[in-house]
C-alpha positions, 0 to 999 in steps of 0.5 A: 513504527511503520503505519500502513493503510489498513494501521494507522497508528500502533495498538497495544495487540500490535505490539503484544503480538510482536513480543509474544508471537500470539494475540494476548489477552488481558485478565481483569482481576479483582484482587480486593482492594480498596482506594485511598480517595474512598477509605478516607486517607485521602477523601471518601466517594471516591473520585467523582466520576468514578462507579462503585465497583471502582471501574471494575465491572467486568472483573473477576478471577483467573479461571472465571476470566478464562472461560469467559474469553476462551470462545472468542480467543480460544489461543490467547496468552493472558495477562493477569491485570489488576484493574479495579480500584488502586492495586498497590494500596496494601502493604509490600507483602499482601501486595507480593502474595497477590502479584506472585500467586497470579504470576504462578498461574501455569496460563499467565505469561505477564502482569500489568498493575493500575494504581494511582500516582501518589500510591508508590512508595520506595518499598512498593517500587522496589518489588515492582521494579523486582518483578520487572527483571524476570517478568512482562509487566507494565504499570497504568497510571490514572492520572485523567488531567494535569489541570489542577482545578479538575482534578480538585473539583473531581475529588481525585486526590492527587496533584500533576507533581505527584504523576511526574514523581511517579513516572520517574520513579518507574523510569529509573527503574525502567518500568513500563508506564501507561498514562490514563486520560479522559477526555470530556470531564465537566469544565474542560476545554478542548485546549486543557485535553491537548495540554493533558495528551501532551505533558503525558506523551513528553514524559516517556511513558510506554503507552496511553489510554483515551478514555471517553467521559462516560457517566454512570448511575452509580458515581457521584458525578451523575448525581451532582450532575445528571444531565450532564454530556460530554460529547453532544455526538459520536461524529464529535469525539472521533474528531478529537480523538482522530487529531489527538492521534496525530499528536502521539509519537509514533514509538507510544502504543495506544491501548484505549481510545474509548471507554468499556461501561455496561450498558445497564449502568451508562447514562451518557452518552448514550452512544457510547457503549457501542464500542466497536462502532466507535474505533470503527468510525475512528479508523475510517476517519483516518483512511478519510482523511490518510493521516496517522499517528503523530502525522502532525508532530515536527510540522 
């Protein structure tokens, strides 16, 4: 990837444009499922930082995501994604029936599936690895942080060697992969979220999300922790975050580096709804400062 002044590092809409010849627009779709850190196959509550509609707010059907976004890209492709919850926490079947209905949608062109790591079985990676011959598709995993002791105090439910099975279960099968990682989570260094950014991007994974620790009225981490910030400023996260860039390879596509939550749920930081205002000053820093993606990689 050649950066240029105006692109200092390679978003998802770059590449999506490149593929497509088109802006492409993702779909949250609520699809129905559930979670198994909240039915109690792993754990109830859920993960601690996570909000009763499982991070979903924003979701809902095909049409009703269409009319949505129509007036803002009104010659967008679409791409269905399953957002809220843990989309492959069902048996093959419902699983098939959901992914299929969706892909036979005459306006969608593509499918990208959230789940956790450990909710990949060999039946379940057969049918992905299925639609990936004859369609777009990627796989985004939450993994959040390789330290064990935030993943256990965050009640998430799952371990590092369950992401590093994942990915090389999706790598055999040469299925695209988007790593989740929050940055802020309570108890973690800035030097735990390098050894986090860097395990995912050596694991060969297509793209990455950073996501800002945002704390919302309706997970059980405001409730235990309700003062608590995960970045004192905006000047502060554009800093991490701006280094952080520095250290992706090239060849990864960035597809978040902040975090979407509605205003009415978000506690802090308070900032942090103004998304816009963020990538801006992100972008603005790198032209400061005239780095780019993975400027300090082999230095």
């Amino acid at each position: 990837m050649k950066f240029t002044d105006s692109q200092r590092f390679y978003s998802i809409n770059t590449y999506l444009k490149g593929r497509f010849g088109k802006k492409m627009a993702k779909l949250s779709i609520e699809a129905g499922f559930t979670c198994p850190n909240r039915d109690g196959k792993v754990s109830y509550g859920g993960c601690k930082f996570c909000s009763s509609g499982g991070s979903g707010e924003l979701a809902s059907d095909i049409s009703g995501q269409i009319r949505l976004l129509s007036d803002k890209w009104p010659n967008a492709g679409h791409l269905a994604y399953f957002q809220s919850h843990t989309n492959t926490y069902a048996s093959v079947n419902v699983l098939r029936s959901k992914y299929y209905a969706a892909l036979s949608h005459p306006e969608i062109e593509g499918i990208v599936i959230a789940t956790r790591p450990d909710c990949l079985d060999d039946k379940i990676l057969d049918l992905l690895a299925e639609i990936n011959e004859n369609h777009f598709m990627w796989i985004e995993l939450g993994l959040q942080t390789i330290h064990e002791k935030t993943l256990n105090s965050m009640n998430i439910g799952y371990q590092l060697t369950d992401y590093d099975k994942a990915i090389y279960e999706l790598s055999k099968r040469k299925i695209k992969t988007v790593t989740h990682l929050i940055l802020g989570l309570p108890g973690e260094t800035e030097r735990d979220m390098f050894e986090s950014l860097h395990h995912v991007t050596n694991s060969g994974i297509f793209g990455i999300k950073l996501h800002l620790m945002n704390i919302v009225s309706t997970s059980p981490l405001y409730r235990e922790m309700p003062e608590y910030v995960s970045f004192d400023s905006l000047e502060s996260y554009v800093d991490l975050v701006v280094r952080m860039i520095e250290e992706i390879p090239p060849d990864i596509t960035i597809h978040r580096l902040t975090g979407d939550v509605p205003r009415k749920l978000l506690i802090s930081p308070e900032w942090s709804y103004k998304k816009r205002t963020i990538l801006n000053a992100i972008n603005r820093e790198l032209r400061i400062r005239d780095t780019f993606q993975g400027a300090k990689l082999n230095k």
